[in-house]
C-alpha positions as CSV (number, residue, x, y, z in Angstrom):
1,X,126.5,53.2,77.6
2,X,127.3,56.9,77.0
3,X,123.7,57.3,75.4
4,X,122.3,56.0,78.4
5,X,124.4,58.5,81.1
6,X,122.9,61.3,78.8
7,X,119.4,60.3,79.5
8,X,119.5,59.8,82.8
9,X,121.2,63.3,83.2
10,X,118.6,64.7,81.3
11,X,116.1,62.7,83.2
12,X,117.6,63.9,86.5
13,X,117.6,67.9,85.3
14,X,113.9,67.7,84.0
15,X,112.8,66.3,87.5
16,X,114.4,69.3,88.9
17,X,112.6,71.5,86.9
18,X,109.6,70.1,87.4
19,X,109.8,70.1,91.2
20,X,110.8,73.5,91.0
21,X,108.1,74.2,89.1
22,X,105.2,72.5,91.7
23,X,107.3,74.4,94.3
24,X,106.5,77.4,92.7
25,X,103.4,77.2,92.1
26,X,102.6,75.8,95.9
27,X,104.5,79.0,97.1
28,X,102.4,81.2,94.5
29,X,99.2,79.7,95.6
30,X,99.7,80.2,99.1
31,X,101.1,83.9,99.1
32,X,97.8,84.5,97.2
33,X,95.5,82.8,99.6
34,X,97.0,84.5,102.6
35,X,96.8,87.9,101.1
36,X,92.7,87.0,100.0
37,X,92.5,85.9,104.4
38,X,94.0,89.1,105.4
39,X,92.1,91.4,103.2
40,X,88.8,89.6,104.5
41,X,89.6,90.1,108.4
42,X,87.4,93.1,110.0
43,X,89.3,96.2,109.9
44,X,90.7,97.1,112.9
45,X,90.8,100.4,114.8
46,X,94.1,101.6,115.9
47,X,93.8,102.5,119.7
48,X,91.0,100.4,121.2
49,X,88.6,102.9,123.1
50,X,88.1,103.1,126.7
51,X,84.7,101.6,128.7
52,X,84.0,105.3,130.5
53,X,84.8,107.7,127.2
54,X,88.4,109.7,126.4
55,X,88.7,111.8,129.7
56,X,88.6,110.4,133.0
57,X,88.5,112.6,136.1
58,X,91.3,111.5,138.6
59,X,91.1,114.3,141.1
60,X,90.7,113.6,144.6
């Protein structure tokens, strides 16, 4: 009986392990392809520019 307990408690600590291992590697595998989609998006500028230049004449 005793031989048995110790199985299952190893049994229960190497499915831990391996989920935490999948886990892992899900988590790795995403931050990776979100850092590839952000590096592929257009560069953007940092102030968009205006239709009628820099300088607009507001006098009356």
């Amino acid at each position: 009986m005793e031989v048995n307990s110790l199985m299952s408690s190893h049994l229960m600590e190497l499915q831990q392990t391996v989920q935490m291992s999948v886990m892992q590697n899900a988590l790795n595998l995403n931050t990776t392809t979100a850092i590839e989609l952000l590096k592929e998006l257009p560069q953007q500028q940092t102030a968009p520019t205006h239709p009628y230049g820099s300088i607009i004449d507001i006098s009356i």
